[in-house]
N, C-alpha and C positions, 0 to 999 in steps of 0.2 A: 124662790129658793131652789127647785128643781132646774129650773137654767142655768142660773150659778153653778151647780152641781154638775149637766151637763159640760157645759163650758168649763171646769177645771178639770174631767174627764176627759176632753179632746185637745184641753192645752197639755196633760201629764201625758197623754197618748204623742203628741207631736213630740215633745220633748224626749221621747224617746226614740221615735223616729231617728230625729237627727243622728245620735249618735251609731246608728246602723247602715249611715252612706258607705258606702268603702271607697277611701280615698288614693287611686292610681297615678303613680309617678312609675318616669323610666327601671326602677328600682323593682318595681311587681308589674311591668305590663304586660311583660309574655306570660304569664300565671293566668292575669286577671283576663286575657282575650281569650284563652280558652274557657274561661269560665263565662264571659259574656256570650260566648257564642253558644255554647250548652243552653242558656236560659234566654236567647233571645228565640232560638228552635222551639222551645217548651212554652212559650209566652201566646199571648193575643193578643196582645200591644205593645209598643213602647213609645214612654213618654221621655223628649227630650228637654233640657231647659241649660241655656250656657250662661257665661258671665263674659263680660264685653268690658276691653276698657275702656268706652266713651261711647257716648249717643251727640250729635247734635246738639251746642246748647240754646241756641236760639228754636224758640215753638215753632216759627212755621218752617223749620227745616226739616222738621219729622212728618209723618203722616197725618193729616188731616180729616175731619172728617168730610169738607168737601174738595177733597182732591179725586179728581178724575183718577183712573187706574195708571194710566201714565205718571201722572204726575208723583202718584205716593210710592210708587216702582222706582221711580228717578231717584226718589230721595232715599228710600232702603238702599239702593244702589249705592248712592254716595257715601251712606256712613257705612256699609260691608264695608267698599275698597277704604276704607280709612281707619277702621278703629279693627281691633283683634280679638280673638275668643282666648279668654285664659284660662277658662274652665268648661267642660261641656261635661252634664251630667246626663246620663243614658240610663232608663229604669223598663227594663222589661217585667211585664205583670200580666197575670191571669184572673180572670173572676170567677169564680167557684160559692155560686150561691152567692151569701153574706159575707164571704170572703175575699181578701185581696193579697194574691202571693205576691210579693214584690222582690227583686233584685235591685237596687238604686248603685249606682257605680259611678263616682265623681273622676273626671280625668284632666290633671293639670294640664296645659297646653303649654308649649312656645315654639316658635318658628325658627329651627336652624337649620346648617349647613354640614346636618352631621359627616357625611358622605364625602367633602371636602369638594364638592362639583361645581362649586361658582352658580350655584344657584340652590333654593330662590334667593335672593339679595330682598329681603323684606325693611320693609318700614312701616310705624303705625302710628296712629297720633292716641295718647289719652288722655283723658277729660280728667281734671282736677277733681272733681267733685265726687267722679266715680270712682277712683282710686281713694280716696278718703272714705267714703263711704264701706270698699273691700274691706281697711286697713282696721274698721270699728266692726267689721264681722271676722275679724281674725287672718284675715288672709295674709300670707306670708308671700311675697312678691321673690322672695330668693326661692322657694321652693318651685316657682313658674322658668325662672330664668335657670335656674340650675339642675332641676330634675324633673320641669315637664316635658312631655314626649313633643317630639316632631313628629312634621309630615308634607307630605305632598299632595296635591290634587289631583286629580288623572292623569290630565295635561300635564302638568309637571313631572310624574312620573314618567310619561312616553319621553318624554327628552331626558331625562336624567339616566336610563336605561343606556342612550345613545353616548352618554358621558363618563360611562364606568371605564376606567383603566384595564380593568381587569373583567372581562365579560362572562357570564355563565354558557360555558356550553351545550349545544344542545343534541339530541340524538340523533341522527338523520331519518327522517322518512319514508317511505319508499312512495316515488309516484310513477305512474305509467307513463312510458313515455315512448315516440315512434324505434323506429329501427334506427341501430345507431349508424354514421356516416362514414365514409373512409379515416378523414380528421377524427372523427372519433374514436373509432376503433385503434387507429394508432396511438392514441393518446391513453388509452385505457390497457394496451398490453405495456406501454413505458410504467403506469403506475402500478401496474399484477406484476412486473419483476422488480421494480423497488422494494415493494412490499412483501415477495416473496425473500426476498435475498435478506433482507431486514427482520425478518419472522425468522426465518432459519438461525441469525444470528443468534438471535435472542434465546432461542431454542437449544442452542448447541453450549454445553453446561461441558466438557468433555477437553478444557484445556487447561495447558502445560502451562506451569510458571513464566517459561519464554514466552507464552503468547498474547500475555495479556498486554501486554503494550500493542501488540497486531491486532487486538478486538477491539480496544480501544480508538485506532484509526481507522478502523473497520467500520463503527460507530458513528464516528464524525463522519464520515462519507458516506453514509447511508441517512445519515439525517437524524438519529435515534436521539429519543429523549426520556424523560419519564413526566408521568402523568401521576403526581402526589406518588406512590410507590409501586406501580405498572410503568410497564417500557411502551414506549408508545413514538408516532412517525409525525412528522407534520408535512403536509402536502398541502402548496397555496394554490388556489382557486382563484376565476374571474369571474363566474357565475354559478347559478344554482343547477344548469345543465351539465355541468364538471363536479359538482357535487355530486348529482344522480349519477352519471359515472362513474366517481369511487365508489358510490355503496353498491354499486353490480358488482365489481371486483372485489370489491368484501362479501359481499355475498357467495362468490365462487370459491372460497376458503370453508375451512370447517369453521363452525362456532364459538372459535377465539379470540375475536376480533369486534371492537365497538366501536366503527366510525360517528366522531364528532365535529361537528361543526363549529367554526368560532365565530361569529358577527363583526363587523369595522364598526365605526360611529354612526356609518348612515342604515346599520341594520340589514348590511346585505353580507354574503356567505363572504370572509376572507381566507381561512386556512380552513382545514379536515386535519382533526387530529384522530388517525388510528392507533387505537388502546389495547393491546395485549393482554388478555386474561388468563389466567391459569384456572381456571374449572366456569361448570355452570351456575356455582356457589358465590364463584367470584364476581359473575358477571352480571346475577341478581346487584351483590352486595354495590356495581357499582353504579348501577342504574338509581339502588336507592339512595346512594349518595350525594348521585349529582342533584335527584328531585328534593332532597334534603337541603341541598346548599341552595336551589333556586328559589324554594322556599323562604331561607333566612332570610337571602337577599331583598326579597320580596316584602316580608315585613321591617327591614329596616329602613329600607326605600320609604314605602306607603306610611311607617308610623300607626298613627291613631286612624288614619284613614281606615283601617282596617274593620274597627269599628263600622265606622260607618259603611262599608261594603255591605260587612254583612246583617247589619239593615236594611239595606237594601234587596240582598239577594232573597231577605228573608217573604218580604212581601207582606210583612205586618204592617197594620194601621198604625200611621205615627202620631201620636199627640203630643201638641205646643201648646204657647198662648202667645199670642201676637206672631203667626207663618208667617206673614209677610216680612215682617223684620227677621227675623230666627233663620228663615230659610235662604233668603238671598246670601245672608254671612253665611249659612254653609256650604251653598253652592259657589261662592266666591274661593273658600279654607280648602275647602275637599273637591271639588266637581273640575270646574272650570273658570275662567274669568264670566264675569256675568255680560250677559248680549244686551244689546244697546236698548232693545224693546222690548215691553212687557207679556209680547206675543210671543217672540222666542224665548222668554225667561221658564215660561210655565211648561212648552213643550218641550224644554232640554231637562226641569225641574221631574214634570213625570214618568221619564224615561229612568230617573233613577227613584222615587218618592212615586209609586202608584197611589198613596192611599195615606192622604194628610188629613188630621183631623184638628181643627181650632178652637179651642174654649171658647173665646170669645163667639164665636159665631153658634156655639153649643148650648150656652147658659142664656142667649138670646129668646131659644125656643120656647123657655119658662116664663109666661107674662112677666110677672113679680121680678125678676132679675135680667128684664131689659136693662137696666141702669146701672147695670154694674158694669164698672172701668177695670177691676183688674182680680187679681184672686184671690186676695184680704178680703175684698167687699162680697165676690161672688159665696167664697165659704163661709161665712160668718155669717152672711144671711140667711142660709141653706142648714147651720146649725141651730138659730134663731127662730125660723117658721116653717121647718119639717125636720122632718124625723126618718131619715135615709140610715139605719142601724149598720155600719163596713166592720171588721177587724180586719185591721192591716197586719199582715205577718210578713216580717221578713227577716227569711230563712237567712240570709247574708251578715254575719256577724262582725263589723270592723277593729281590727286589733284598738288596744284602747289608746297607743301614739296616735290613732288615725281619727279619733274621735273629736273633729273640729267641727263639725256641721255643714262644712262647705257643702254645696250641689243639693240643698235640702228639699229648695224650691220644688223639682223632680218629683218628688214627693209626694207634697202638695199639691201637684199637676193629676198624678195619678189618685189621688182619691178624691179631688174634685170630681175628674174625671166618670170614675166608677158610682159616683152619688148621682150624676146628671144621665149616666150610660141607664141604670136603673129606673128614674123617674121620668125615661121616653121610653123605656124598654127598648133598649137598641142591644143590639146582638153582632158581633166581628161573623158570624155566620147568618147569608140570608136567609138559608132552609130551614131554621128553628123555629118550631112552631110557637114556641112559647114569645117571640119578642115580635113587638108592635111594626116594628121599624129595622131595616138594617142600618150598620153601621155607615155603607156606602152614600145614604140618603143625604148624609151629612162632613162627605168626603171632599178633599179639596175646595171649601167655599173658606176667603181669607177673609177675615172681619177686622178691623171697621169698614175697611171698604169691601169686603164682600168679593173679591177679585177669584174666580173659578179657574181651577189649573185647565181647565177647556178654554179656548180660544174665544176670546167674546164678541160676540156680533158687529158691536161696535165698540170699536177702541178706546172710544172718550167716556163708555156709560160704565157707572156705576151702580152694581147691582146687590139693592137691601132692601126689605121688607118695613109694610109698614111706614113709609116717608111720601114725600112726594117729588113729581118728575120737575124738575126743573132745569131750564135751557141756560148754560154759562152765558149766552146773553144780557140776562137777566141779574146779574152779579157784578155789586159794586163794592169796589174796593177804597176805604175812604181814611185818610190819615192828614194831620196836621190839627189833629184836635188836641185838645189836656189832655193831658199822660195817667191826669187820676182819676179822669172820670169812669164810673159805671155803664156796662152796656145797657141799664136801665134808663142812667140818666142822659146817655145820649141821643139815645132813641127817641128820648121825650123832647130833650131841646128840637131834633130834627124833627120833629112830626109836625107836617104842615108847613114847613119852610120852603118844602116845591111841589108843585103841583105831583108830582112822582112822588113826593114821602107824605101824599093826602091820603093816598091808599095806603092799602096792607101791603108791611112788609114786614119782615125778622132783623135784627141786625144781633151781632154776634162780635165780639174783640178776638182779631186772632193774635195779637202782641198789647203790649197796652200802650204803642203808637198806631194801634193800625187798626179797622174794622172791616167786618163786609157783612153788605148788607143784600138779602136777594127779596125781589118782586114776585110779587104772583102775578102779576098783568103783564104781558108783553109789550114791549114799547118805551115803559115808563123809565127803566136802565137807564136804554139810548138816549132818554130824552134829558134826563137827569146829566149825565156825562157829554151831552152836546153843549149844555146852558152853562154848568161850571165851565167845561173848558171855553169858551166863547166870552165867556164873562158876562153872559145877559140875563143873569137873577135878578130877580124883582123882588126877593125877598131881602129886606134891610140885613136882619140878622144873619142869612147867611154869604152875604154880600162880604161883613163884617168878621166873618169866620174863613170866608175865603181871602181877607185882607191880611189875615194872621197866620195864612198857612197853610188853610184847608185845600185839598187837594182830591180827586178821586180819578180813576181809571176802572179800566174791564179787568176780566179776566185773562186776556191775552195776555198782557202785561204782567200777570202774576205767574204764567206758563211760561215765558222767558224766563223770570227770573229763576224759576225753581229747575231748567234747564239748562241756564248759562252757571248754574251752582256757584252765582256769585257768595261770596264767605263775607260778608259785612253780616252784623249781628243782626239790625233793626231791619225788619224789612220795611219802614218806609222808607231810609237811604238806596235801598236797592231797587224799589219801584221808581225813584226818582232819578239814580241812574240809568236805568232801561229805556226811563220815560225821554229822558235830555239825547242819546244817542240814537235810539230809533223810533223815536215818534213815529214819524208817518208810513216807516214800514209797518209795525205793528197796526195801525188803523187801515192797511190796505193787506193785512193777514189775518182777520178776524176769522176763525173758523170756530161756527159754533158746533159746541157739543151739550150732551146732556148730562148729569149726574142725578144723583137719588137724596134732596135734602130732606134729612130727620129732625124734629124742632128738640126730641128729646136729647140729640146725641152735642151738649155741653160742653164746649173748650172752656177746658178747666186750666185757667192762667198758674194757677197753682200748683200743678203736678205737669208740668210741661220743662 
């Protein structure tokens, strides 16, 4: 009776949750970015959580549990570059004792061309099922198309900068530079009497109704223009050393004058526009004008990215659940295109991300909730067999149109989070005396494969606790059996049908055409994949089963295929193509590697 009780106290608690996301469109994001950034400053974490319009739908297109770190990078890889973020929820939070202040801030996504720059020219694929599934949590798809924000990635912004019609200018600098040349100096008294004659102009307020047609020509011949409502000169440049030359000669004038620079497309100095001020009032007011307009420009450029900046700059621990999928799409959205390998992914990753932190690798550390696959299982357990007391407060009130639930997930993330931060005693500060552990102990390790934003020793291993080493040698991949059978009941038929399945081994269904089965004895693989492919079984049965179809291969062959990102559904059509086009390169490319097999970590055909 008391669990019931609990448990309707943590479902009316969630339920309330949700409707305190605050849900951001173009419509409130300049509002809500300064308010993210106020509370991302005052925070100790933030936890993120997006919404994707598709994953992969075939299982071993996703990550696996025995995929090498390559391999399960290749495949995050391929679904970022292909499916899109349409929602990314950002919750910055503090732990205060038994309490958790939270901010949770839902931001609709889509990718345009607000700028009108011919880029990015995006395209994306989504998944039927995920989209259907949005459509029964409410989600409104015209509100992504029609008022989610944009954005660019870095890289995207450094070239769209170069593509602006109309450039922001910038104030000139002073740098040192040697003694000026002859060509020099003549080139610099031609621009101190332009600019004197022109200044004069401008200055001289003291004429006759006949004159103004003579100022006027006076004007065009001297070059005068205005700059928004100041008179102002434009002088073209070939370089930045003729730049530092006008600003000497501005310099040698009184304080009325604000040479500006304009950039060409490839970002080098093309004109100096000298700007005429009437006071020191003025010449603040127009300093802060231009830092104002650079500014706008700036977030209209970047978009949402902005967000994630300043997450970045902030240098908070960020909490997900599944980094490896989560973060290659945002390094793909916001960062850069992703690098070809999983050794450059992590080193470009914690240049901007110091300090990632993964649920799944988090709720590990709890014996009792090894086994849990996702965050239903993890907190429902954790309300079930302890007793972690949180109030979630959050200050952030969402007007009641915005009370859809979307980005709730975030949420969820965050008091998972703070139930598990408490039951290791972990602390976002190492010097605290009071916590067992710092946060860092448990800082960029991606789970299920365990893949560390440090460089790993070796490229092929996968690094998890608690499993055993075993050499992709050792690993056979076997299809052409019944499509209904159990990995119980295969196992059983095969046990003893070759002298290799006399021993111990595991076998597992990663599709329900396909298995792999790994050894603990070395040898027994190779010896088992020599005799099938040769044809010289001695066992009738599986003579009979090889008659029908049965088939097997290495692991090579399953590292091409999740390489060559062949898109057929079944992977045993794609080992059979691999298998028919390069046979005997693959058997003269065998390079073994090792990974870390766990017997507890279960491919679940049914949530893949």
């Amino acid at each position: 009776m008391a669990r019931r009780s609990l448990q309707r106290l943590c479902s009316d608690d969630q339920n309330q949750w949700r409707s305190k996301v605050k849900q951001v469109t173009k419509a409130n994001f300049s509002l809500a970015l300064e308010e993210i950034k106020t509370h991302i400053n005052c925070s100790d974490f933030i936890a993120v959580s997006s919404q994707k319009t598709g994953a992969f739908s075939s299982p071993w297109r996703r990550p696996l549990p025995f995929d090498t770190p390559e391999i399960a990078y290749r495949k995050a890889k391929d679904a970022a570059e292909k499916f899109e973020i349409l929602q990314f929820a950002v919750c910055p939070f503090r732990i205060q004792g038994s309490k958790i202040v939270a901010y949770p801030y839902n931001f609709h996504l889509f990718p345009r061309d607000e700028l009108n720059l011919n880029m990015p020219s995006y395209s994306f694929a989504c998944q039927t099922s995920f989209l259907e599934s949005m459509t029964r949590q409410g989600v409104d798809f015209n509100v992504s198309i029609y008022e989610g924000i944009s954005y660019l990635s870095r890289v995207q912004e450094t070239k769209a900068k170069n593509r602006i019609s109309d450039p922001i200018p910038s104030i000139i600098s002073f740098t040192s530079s040697s003694s000026p040349s002859v060509s020099d100096a003549i080139f610099m008294e031609r621009i101190k009497s332009r600019i004197k004659y022109w200044r004069d102009s401008c200055r001289d307020s003291g004429k006759a109704a006949d004159e103004v047609l003579v100022s006027s020509l006076r004007k065009i011949i001297l070059g005068s223009e205005v700059y928004g409502s100041r008179p102002c000169i434009s002088l073209d440049v070939c370089n930045d050393g003729q730049v530092q030359l006008i600003n000497k000669v501005v310099k040698s004038f009184c304080g009325d004058l604000v040479p500006l620079v304009i950039p060409d497309r490839s970002g080098g100095p093309k004109t100096v526009k000298v700007v005429l001020t009437s006071s020191e009032e003025d010449m603040t007011l127009l300093k802060t004008e231009l830092q104002n307009h650079e500014e706008e420009q700036n977030k209209q450029i970047r978009g949402f990215r902005e967000v994630i900046d300043a997450m970045s700059n902030s240098h908070k621990p960020i909490v997900a659940c599944n980094c490896l999928n989560d973060f290659t799409f945002i390094h793909s959205k916001f960062v850069a295109p992703l690098p070809p390998s999983m050794a450059e992914f992590l080193c470009s990753l914690k240049l901007v991300f110091s300090n990632i932190v993964d649920l799944n690798h988090l709720w590990k550390e709890i014996g009792s909730l090894k086994k849990a696959n996702n965050i239903s299982a993890a907190s429902n357990y954790l309300n079930r067999q302890f007793f972690v007391p949180f109030d979630m407060e959050i200050p952030l009130q969402a007007e009641e149109e915005e009370q859809k639930h979307h980005g709730y997930n975030v949420v969820r993330i965050t008091n998972l989070f703070a139930k598990l931060a408490s039951m290791l005693r972990l602390s976002p500060d190492s010097n605290t005396m009071l916590a067992h552990q710092s946060i860092e102990d448990f800082s960029n390790i991606f789970y299920p494969c365990s893949i560390g934003l440090e460089e790993p020793t070796d490229e092929d291993e996968v690094l998890m606790k608690n499993v055993k080493k075993v050499n992709t040698d050792d690993l056979v991949f076997l299809w052409g059996f019944t499509s209904q059978i159990s990995a119980g009941e295969l196992k059983r038929q095969l046990s003893g049908a070759h002298s290799a399945l006399s021993a111990d081994f595991e076998l597992r269904l990663v599709n329900r055409s396909c298995a792999i089965l790994v050894f603990w004895t070395p040898g027994l693989a190779k010896a088992l994949l020599q005799d099938i492919g040769s044809g010289a079984v001695e066992s009738i049965f599986l003579r009979e089963l090889m008659s029908e179809g049965l088939k097997a291969t290495g692991y090579e062959a399953y590292k091409r295929v999740c390489n060559l990102g062949i898109p057929e559904a079944d992977l045993a059509d794609c080992l059979d193509k691999v298998l028919a086009e390069a046979t005997d390169d693959i058997i003269r490319r065998r390079e073994a590697s090792e990974i870390y097999w766990s017997s507890e970590d279960v491919i679940r055909l049914n949530e893949l």
